[in-house]
Jmol script that loads the backbone (N, CA, C; Angstrom):
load data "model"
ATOM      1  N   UNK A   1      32.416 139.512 -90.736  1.00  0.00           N
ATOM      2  CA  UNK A   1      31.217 138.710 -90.811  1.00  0.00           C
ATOM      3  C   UNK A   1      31.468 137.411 -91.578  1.00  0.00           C
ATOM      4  N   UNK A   2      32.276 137.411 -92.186  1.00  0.00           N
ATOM      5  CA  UNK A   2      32.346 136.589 -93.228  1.00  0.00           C
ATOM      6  C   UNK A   2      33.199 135.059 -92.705  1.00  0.00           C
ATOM      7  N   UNK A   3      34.074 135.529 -91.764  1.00  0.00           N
ATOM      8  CA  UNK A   3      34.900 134.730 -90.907  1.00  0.00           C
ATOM      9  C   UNK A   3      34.053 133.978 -90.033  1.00  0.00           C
ATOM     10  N   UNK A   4      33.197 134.905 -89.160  1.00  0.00           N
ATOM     11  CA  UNK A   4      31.994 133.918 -88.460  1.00  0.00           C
ATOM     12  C   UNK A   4      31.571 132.853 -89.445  1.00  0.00           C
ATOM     13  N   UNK A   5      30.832 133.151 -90.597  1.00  0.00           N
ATOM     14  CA  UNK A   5      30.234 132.638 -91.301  1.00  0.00           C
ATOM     15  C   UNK A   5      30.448 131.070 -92.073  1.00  0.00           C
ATOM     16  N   UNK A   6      32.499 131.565 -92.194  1.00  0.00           N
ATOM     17  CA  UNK A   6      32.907 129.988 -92.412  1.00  0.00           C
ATOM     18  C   UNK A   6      33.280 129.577 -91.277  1.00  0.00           C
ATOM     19  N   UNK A   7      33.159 129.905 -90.212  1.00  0.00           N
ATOM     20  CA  UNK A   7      33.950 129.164 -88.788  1.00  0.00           C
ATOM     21  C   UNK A   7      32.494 128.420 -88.344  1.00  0.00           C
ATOM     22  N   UNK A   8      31.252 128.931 -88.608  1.00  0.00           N
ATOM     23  CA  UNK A   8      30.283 128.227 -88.474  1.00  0.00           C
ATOM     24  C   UNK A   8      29.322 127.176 -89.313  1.00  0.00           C
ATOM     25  N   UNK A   9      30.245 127.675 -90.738  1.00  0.00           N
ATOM     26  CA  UNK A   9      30.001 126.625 -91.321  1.00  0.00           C
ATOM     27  C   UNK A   9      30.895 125.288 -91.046  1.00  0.00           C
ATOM     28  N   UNK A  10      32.114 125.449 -90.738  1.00  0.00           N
ATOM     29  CA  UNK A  10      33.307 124.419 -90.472  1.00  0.00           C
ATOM     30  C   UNK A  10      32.585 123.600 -89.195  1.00  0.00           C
ATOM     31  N   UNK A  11      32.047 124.267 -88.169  1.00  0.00           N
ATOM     32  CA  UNK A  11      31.207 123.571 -86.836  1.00  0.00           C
ATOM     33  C   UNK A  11      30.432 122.551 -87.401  1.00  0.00           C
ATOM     34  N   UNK A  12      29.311 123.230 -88.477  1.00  0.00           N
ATOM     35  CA  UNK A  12      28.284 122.455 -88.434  1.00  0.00           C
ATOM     36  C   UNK A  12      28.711 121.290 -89.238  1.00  0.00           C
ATOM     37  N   UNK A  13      29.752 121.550 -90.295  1.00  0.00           N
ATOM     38  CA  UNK A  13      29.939 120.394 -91.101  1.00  0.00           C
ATOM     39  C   UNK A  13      30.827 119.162 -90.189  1.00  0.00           C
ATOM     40  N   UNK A  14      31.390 119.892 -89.225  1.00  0.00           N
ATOM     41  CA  UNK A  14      32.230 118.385 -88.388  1.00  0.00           C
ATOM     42  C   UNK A  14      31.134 118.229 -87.325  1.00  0.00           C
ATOM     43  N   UNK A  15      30.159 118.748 -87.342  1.00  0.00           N
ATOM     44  CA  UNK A  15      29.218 117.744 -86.199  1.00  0.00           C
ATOM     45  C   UNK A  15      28.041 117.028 -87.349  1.00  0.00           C
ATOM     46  N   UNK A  16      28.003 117.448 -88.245  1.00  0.00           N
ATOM     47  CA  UNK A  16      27.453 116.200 -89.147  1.00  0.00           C
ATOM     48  C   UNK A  16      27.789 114.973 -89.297  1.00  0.00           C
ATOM     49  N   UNK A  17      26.934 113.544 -89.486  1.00  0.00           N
ATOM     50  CA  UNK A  17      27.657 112.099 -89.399  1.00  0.00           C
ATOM     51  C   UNK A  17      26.782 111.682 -89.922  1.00  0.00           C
ATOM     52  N   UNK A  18      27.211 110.720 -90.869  1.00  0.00           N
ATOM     53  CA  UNK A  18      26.706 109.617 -91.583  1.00  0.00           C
ATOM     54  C   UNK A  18      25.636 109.045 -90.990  1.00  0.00           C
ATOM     55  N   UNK A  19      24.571 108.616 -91.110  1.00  0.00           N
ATOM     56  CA  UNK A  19      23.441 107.953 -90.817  1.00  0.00           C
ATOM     57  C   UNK A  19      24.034 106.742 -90.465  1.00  0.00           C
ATOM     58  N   UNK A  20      23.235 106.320 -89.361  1.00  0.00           N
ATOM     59  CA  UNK A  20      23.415 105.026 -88.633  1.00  0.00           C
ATOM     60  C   UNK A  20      22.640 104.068 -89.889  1.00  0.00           C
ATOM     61  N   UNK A  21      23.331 102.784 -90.615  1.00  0.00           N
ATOM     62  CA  UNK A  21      22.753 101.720 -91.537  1.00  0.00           C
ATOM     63  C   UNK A  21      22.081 100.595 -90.926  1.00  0.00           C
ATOM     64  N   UNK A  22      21.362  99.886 -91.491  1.00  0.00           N
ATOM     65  CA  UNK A  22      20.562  98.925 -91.053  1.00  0.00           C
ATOM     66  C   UNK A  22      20.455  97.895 -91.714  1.00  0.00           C
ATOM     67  N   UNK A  23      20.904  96.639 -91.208  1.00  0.00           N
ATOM     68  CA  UNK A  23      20.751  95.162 -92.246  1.00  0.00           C
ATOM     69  C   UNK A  23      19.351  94.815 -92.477  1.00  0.00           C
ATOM     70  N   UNK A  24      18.391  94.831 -93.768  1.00  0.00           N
ATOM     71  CA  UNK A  24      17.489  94.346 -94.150  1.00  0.00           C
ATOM     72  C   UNK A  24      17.544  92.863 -94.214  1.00  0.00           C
ATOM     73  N   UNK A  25      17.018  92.472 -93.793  1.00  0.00           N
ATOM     74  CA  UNK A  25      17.071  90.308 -94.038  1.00  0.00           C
ATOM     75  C   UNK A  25      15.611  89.786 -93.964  1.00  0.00           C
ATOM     76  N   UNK A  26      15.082  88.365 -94.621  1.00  0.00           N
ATOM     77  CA  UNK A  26      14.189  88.039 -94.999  1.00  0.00           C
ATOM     78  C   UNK A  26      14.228  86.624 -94.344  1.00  0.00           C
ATOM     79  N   UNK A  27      13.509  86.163 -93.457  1.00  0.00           N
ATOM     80  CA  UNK A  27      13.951  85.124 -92.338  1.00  0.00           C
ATOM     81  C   UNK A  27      13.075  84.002 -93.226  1.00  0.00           C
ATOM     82  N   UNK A  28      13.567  83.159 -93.367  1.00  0.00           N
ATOM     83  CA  UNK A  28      13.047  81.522 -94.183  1.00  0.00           C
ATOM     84  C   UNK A  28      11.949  80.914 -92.878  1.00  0.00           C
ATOM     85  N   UNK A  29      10.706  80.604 -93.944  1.00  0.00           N
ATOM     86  CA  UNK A  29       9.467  79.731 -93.294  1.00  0.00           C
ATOM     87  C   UNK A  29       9.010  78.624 -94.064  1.00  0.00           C
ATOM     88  N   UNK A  30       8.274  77.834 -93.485  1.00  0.00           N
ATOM     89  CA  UNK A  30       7.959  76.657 -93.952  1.00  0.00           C
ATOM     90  C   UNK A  30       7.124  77.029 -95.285  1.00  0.00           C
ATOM     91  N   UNK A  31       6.541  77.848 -95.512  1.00  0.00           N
ATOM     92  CA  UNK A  31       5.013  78.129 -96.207  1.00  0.00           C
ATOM     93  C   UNK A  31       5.039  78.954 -97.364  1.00  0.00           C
ATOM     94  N   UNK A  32       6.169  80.026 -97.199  1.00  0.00           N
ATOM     95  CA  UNK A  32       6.425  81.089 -98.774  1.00  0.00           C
ATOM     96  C   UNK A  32       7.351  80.247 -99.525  1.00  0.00           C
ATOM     97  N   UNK A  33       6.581  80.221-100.756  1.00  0.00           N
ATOM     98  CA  UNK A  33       7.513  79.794-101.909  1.00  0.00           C
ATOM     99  C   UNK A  33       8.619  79.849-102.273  1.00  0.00           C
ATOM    100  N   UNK A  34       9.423  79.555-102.753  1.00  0.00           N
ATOM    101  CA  UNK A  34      10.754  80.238-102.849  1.00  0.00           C
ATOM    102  C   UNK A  34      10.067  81.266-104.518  1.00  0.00           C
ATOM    103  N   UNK A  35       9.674  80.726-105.375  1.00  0.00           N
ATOM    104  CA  UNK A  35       8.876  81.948-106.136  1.00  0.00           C
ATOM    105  C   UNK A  35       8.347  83.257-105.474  1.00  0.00           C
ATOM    106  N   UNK A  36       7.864  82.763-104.308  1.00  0.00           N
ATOM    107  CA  UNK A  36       7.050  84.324-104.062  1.00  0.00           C
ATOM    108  C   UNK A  36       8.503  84.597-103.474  1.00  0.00           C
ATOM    109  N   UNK A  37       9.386  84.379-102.159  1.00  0.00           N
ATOM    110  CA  UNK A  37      10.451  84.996-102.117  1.00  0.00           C
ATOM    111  C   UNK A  37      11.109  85.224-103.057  1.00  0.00           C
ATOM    112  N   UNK A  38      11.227  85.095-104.171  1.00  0.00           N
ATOM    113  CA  UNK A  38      12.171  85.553-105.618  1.00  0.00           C
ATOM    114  C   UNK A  38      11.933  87.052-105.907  1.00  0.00           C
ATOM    115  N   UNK A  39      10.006  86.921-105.889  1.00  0.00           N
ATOM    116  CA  UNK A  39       9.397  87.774-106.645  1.00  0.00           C
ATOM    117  C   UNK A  39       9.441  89.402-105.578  1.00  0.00           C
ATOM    118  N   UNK A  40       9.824  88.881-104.270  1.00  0.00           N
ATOM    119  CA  UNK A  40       9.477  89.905-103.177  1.00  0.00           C
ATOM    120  C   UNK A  40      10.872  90.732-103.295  1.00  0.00           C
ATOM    121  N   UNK A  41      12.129  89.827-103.611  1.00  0.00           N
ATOM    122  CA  UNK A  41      13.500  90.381-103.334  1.00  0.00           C
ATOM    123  C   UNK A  41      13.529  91.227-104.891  1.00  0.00           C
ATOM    124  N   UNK A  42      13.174  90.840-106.348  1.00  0.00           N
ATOM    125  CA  UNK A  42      12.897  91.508-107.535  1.00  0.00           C
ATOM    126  C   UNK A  42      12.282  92.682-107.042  1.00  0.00           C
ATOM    127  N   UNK A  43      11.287  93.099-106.783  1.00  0.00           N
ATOM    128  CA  UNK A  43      10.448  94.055-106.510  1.00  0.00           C
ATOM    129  C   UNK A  43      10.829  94.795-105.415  1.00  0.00           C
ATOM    130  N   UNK A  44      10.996  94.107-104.238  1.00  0.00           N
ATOM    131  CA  UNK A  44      10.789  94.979-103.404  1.00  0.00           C
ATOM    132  C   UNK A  44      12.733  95.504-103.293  1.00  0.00           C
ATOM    133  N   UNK A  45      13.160  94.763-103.252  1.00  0.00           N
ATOM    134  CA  UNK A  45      14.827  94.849-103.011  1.00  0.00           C
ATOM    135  C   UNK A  45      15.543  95.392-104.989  1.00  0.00           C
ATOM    136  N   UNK A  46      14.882  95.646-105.587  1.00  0.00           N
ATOM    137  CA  UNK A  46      15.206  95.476-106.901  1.00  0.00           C
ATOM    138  C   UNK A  46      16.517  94.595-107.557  1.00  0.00           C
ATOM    139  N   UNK A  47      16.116  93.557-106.707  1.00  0.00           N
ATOM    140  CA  UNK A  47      17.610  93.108-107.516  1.00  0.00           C
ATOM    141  C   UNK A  47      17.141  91.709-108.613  1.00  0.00           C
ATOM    142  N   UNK A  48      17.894  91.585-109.176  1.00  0.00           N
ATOM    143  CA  UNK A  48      18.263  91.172-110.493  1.00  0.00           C
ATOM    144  C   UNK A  48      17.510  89.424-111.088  1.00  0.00           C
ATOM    145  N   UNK A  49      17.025  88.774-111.348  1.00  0.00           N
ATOM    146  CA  UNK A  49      16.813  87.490-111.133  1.00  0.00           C
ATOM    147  C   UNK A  49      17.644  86.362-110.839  1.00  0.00           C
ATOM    148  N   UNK A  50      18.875  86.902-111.344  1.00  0.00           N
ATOM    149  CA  UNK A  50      20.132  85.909-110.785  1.00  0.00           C
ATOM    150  C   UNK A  50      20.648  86.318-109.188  1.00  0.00           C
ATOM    151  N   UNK A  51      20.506  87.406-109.288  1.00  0.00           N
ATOM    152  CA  UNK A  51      21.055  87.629-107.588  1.00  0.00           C
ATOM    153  C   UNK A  51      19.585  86.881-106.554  1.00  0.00           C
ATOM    154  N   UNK A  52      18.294  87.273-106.932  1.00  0.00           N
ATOM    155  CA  UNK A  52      17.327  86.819-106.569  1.00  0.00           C
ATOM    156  C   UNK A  52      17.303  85.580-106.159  1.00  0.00           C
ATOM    157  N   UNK A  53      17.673  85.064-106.896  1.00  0.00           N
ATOM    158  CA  UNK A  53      17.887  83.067-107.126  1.00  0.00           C
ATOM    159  C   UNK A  53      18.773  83.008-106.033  1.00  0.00           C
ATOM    160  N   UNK A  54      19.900  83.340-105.963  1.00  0.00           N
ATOM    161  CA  UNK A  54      21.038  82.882-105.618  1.00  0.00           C
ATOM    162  C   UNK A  54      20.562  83.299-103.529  1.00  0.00           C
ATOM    163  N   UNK A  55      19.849  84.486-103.142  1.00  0.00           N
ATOM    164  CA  UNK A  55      20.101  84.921-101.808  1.00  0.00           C
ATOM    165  C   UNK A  55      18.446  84.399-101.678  1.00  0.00           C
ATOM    166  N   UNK A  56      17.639  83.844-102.552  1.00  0.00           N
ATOM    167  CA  UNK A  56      16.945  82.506-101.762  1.00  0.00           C
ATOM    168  C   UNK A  56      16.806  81.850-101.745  1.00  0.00           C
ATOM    169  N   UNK A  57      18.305  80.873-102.311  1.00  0.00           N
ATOM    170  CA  UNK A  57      18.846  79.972-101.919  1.00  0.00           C
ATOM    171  C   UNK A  57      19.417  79.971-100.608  1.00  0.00           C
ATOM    172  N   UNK A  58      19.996  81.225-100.486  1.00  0.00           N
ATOM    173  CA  UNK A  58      21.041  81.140 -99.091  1.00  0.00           C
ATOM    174  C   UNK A  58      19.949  81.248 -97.752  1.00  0.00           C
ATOM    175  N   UNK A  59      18.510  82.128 -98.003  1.00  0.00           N
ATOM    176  CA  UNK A  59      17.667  82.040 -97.684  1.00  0.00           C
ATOM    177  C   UNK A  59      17.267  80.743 -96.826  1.00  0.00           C
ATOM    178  N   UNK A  60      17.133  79.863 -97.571  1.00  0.00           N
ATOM    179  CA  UNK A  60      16.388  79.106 -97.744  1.00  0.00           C
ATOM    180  C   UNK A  60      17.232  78.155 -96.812  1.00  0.00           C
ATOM    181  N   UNK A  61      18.558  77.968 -97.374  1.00  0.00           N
ATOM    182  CA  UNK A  61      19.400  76.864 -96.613  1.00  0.00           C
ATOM    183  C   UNK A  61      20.028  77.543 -95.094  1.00  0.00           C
ATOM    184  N   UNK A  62      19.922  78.858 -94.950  1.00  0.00           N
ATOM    185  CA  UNK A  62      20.656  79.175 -93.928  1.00  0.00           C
ATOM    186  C   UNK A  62      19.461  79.844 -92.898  1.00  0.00           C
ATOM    187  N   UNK A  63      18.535  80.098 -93.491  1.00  0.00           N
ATOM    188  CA  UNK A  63      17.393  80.408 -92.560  1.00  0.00           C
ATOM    189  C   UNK A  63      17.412  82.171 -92.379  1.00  0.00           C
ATOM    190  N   UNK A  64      17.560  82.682 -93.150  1.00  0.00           N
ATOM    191  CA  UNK A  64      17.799  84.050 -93.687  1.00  0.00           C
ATOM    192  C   UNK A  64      19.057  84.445 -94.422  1.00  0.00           C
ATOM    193  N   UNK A  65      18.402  85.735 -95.106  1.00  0.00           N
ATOM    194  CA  UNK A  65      19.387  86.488 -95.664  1.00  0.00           C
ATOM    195  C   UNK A  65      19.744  87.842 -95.788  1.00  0.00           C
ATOM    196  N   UNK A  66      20.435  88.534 -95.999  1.00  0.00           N
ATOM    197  CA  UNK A  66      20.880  90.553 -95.883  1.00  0.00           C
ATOM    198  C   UNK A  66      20.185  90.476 -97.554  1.00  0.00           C
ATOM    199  N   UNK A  67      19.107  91.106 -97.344  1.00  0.00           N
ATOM    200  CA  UNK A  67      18.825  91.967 -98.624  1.00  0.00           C
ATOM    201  C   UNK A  67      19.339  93.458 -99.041  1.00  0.00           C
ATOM    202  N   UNK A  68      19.951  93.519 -98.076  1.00  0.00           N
ATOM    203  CA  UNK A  68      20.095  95.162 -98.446  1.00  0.00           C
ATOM    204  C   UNK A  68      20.833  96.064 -97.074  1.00  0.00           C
ATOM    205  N   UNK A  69      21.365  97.051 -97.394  1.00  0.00           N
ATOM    206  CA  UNK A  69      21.955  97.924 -96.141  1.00  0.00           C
ATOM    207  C   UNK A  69      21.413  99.099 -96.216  1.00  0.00           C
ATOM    208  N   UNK A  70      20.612 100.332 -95.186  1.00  0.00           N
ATOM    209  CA  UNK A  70      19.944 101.178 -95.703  1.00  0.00           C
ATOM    210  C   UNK A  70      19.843 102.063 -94.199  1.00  0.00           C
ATOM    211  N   UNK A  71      19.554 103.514 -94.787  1.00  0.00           N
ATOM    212  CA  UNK A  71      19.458 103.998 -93.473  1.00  0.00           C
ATOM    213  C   UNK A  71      17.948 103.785 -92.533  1.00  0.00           C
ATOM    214  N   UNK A  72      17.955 103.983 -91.611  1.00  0.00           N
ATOM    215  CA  UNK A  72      16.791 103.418 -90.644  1.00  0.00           C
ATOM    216  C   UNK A  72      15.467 103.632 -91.181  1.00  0.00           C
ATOM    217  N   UNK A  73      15.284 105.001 -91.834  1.00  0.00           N
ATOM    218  CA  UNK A  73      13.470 105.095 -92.811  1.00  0.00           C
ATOM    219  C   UNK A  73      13.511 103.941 -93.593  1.00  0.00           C
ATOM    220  N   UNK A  74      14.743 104.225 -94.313  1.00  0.00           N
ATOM    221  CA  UNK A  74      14.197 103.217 -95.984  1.00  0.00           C
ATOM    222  C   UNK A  74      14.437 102.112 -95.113  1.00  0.00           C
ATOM    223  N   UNK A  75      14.969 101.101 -94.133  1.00  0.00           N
ATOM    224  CA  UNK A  75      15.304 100.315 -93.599  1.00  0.00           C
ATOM    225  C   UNK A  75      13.724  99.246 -93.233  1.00  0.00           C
ATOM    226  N   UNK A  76      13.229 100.511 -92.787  1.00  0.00           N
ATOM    227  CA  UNK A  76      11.806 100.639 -91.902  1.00  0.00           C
ATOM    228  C   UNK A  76      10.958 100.296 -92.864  1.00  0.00           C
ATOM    229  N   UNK A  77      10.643 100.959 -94.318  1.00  0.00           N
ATOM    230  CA  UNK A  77       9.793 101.300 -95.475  1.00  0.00           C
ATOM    231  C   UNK A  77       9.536  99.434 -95.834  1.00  0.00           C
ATOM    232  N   UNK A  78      11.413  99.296 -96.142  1.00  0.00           N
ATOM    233  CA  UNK A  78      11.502  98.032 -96.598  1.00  0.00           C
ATOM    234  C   UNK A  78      11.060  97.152 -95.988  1.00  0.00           C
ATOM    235  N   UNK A  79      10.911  96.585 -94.723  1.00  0.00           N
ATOM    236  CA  UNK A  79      10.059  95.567 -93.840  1.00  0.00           C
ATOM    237  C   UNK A  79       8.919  96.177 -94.089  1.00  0.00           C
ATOM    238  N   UNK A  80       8.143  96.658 -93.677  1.00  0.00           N
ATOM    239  CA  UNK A  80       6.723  96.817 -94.374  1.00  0.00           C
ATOM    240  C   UNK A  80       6.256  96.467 -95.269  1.00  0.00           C
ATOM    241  N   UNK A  81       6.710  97.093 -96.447  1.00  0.00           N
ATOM    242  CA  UNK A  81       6.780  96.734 -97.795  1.00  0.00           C
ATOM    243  C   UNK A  81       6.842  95.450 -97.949  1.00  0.00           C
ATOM    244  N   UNK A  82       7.618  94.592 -97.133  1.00  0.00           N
ATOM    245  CA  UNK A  82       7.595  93.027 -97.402  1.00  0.00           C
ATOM    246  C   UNK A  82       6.633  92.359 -96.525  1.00  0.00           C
ATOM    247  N   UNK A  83       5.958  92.861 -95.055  1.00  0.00           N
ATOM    248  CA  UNK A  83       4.614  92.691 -94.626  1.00  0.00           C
ATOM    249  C   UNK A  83       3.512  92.945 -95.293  1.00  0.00           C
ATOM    250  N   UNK A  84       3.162  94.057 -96.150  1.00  0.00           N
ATOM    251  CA  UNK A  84       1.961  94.176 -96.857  1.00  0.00           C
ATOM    252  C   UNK A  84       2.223  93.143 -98.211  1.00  0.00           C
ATOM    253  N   UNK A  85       3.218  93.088 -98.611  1.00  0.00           N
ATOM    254  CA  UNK A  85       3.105  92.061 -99.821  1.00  0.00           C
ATOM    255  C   UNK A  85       3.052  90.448 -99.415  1.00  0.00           C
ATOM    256  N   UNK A  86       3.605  90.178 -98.487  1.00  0.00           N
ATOM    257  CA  UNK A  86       2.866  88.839 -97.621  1.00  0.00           C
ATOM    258  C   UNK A  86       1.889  88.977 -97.346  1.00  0.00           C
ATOM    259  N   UNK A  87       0.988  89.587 -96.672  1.00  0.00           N
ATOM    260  CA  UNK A  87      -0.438  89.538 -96.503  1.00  0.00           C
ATOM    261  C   UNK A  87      -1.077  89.338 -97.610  1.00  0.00           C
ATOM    262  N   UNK A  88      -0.987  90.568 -98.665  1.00  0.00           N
ATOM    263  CA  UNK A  88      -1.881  90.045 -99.920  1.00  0.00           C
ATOM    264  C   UNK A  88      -1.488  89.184-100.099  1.00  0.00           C
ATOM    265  N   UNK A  89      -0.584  87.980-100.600  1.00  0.00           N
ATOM    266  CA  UNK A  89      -0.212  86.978-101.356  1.00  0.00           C
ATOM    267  C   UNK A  89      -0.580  85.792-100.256  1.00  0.00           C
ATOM    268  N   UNK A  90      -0.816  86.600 -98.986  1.00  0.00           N
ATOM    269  CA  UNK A  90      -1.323  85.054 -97.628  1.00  0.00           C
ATOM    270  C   UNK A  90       0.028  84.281 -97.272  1.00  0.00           C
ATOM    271  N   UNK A  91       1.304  85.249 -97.474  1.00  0.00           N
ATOM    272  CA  UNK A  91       2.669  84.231 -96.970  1.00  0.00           C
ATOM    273  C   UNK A  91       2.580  84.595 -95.670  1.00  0.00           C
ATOM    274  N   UNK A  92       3.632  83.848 -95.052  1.00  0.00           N
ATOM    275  CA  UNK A  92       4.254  84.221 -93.650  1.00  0.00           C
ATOM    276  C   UNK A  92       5.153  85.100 -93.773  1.00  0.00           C
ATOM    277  N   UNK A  93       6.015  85.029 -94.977  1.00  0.00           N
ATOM    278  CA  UNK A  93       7.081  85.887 -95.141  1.00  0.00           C
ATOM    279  C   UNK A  93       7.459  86.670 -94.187  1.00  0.00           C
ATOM    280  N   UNK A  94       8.629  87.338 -93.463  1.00  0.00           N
ATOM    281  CA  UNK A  94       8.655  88.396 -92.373  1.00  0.00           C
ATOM    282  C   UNK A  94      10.640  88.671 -92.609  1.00  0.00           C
ATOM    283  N   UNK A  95      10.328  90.707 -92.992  1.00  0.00           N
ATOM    284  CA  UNK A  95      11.519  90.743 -92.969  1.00  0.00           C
ATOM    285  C   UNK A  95      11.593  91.537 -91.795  1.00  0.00           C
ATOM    286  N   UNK A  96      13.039  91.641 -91.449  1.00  0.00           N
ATOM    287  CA  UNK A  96      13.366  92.012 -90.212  1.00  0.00           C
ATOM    288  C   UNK A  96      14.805  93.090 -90.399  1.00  0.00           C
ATOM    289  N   UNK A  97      15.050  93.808 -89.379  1.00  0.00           N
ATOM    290  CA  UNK A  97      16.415  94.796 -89.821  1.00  0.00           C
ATOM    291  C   UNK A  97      16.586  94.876 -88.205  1.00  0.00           C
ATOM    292  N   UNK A  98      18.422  95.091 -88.114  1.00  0.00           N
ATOM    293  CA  UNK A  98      18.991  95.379 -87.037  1.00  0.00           C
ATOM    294  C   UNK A  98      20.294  96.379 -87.810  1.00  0.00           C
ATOM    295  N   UNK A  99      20.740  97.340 -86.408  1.00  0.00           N
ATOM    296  CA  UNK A  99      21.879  97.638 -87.109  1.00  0.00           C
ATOM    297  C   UNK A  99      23.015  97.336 -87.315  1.00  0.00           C
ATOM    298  N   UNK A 100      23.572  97.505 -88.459  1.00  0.00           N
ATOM    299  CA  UNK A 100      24.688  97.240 -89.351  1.00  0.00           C
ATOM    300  C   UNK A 100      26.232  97.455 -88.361  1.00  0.00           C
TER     301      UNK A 100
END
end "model"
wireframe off; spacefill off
backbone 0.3
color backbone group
């Protein structure tokens, strides 16, 4: 019994695979601040005020940026999350994800 038991554990663990990832990015508009984009990538992306600065700049000059790599929920969570916080604040803001 016991032989089944790891021969079917050995199956299931080599048909297991890594989650398919997803590029989070934050597409540059005429109308959101670069403050409120600062404040959206702090919060919503948790990153740092210097990294903040720096990817909406690149933002800004390149007409988007990768906030983040994530599997397809949190991928999903995260664009939302940056639609409902544009609405309250009245930006255009709009993030977007494809896969990685």
């Amino acid at each position: 019994m016991a032989e089944f038991e790891e021969k079917y554990i050995e199956k299931v663990i080599d048909q297991l695979k890594e989650p398919k990832l997803y590029k989070v990015f934050l597409v540059n508009d005429d109308y959101s601040t670069m403050d409120f984009v600062i404040m959206v990538l702090m919060s919503i992306f948790h990153k740092s005020q210097s990294e903040a600065n720096s990817l909406m700049a690149t933002i800004h000059k390149t007409g988007h940026g990768v906030c983040g790599v994530y599997p397809f929920e949190v991928a999903e969570t995260k664009v939302a999350q940056v639609a409902v916080m544009a609405e309250k604040y009245r930006f255009p803001l709009q993030g977007k994800l494809e896969e990685d």
